[in-house]
N, C-alpha and C positions, 0 to 999 in steps of 0.2 A: 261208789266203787273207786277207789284210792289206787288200784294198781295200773299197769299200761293195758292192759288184758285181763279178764277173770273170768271166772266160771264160776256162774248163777245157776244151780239146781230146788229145784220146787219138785217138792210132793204132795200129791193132791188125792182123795179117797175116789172111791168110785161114784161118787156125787160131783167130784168135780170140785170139793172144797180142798182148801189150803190145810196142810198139815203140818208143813214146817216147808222152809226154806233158808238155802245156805248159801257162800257168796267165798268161794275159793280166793285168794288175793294173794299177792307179794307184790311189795312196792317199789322192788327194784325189775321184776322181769311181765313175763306174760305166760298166760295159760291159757293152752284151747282143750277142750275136752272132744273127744274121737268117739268115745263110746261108754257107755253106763253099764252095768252089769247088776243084776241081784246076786248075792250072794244065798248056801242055806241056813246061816242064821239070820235073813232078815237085812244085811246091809248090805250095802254098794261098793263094786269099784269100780274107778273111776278113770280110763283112759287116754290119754293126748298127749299134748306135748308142753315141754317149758322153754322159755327161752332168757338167759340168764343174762344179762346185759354188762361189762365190766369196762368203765370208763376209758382205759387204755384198748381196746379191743375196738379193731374197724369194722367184723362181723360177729354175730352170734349165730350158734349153731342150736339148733333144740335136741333137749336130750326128752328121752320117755319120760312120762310122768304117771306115777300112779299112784293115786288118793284113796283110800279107804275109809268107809264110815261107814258109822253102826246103823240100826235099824232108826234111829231118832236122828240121822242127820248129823254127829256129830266125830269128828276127823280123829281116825284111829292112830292112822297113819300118813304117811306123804313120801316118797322116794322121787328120785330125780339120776337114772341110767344115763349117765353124758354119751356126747355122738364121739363115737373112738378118735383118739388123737386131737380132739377141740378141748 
């Protein structure tokens, strides 16, 4: 894991085996994940927060974070909603 923070997601069959596993990164911030969702085609989205780190900046604020992937694990999408006025 290369980032300050990431989110490691595993999916695993009803045996308990590995089906794939993905590993959310940026290597300038951090991401916590809140909550997971099935989607009805088969993928996920992916809840929490980012928090964007800017060398000049004494705080970071986290803005929402929301990931999307397809039924195979792989990132449809990613947005990043900043906290109003930060």
């Amino acid at each position: 894991m290369n980032g300050l923070e990431d989110i490691y997601i595993i999916k695993v069959n009803s045996k308990g085996n590995l089906v794939w596993e993905r590993q959310i990164e940026n290597i300038d911030s951090k991401e916590r994940a809140h909550s997971i969702k099935n989607m009805p085609d088969g993928g996920y989205i992916i809840i929490g927060n980012k928090w964007e780190f800017i060398a000049e900046a004494e705080d970071s604020y986290p803005g929402l974070y929301l990931v999307r992937l397809d039924s195979s694990g792989k990132k449809v999408f990613e947005k990043v909603i900043s906290a109003a006025g930060k």
